[in-house]
C-alpha positions, 0 to 999 in steps of 0.5 A: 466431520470430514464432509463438513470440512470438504463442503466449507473449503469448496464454499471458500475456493467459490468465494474466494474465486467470486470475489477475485472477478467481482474485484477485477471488474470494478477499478479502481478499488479503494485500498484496504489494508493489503495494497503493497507491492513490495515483499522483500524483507531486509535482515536487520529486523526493523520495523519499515511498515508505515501507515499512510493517512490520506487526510487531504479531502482528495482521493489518492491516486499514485503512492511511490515511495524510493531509497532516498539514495537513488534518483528514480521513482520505484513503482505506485504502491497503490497499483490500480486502487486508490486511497480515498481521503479519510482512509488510511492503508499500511505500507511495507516500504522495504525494498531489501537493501536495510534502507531507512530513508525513504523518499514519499511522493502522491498524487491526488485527484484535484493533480496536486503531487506531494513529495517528502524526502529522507522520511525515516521509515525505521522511525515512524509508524504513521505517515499523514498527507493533509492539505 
């Protein structure tokens, strides 16, 4: 039993290291469902994930969402993946500040920019980009 433990976490580390080269190798990648950069978590207990549906027929590029009280952009969410059209990604939009509003703002490849402002994040769980 102990050998079969051992050789099943050593074929998971080989995986895991595999497929972490493979991944770096091929950019942009498609977003799948662990895309976001945000890990602070506010302590109200709300609920601030957000699935984003890209149903525009354009592959998205960037994906910036920003506490609609400040005046800059936060960082692309997306980082070096994208979102394909007809696919979707979840989002934690939770900077740590107890913000809800949030402004959106995504770029596609045909280089159209859309942007929304004072999106409720605390209210919605999805969030659809179409054309």
């Amino acid at each position: 039993m102990i050998a079969f433990k051992t050789v099943a976490r050593a074929a998971l580390i080989a995986a895991a290291l595999g497929s972490a080269s493979i991944a770096a190798a091929a950019e942009p990648m498609i977003a799948a469902e662990k895309v976001t950069t945000i890990t602070i978590q506010s302590r109200d207990g709300l609920n601030r994930r957000v699935r984003i549906h890209n149903q525009t027929g354009w592959t998205m590029t960037h994906f910036y969402a920003s506490d609609s009280r400040v005046t800059s952009w936060e960082e692309d969410m997306l980082g070096s993946s994208v979102l394909a059209a007809g696919r979707s990604v979840m989002m934690n939009i939770d900077d740590g500040s107890g913000a809800c509003l949030y402004d959106f703002k995504a770029r596609f490849t045909n280089g159209q920019e859309l942007t929304r402002f004072q999106v409720n994040v605390c209210q919605i769980a999805d969030y659809y980009y179409t054309r």
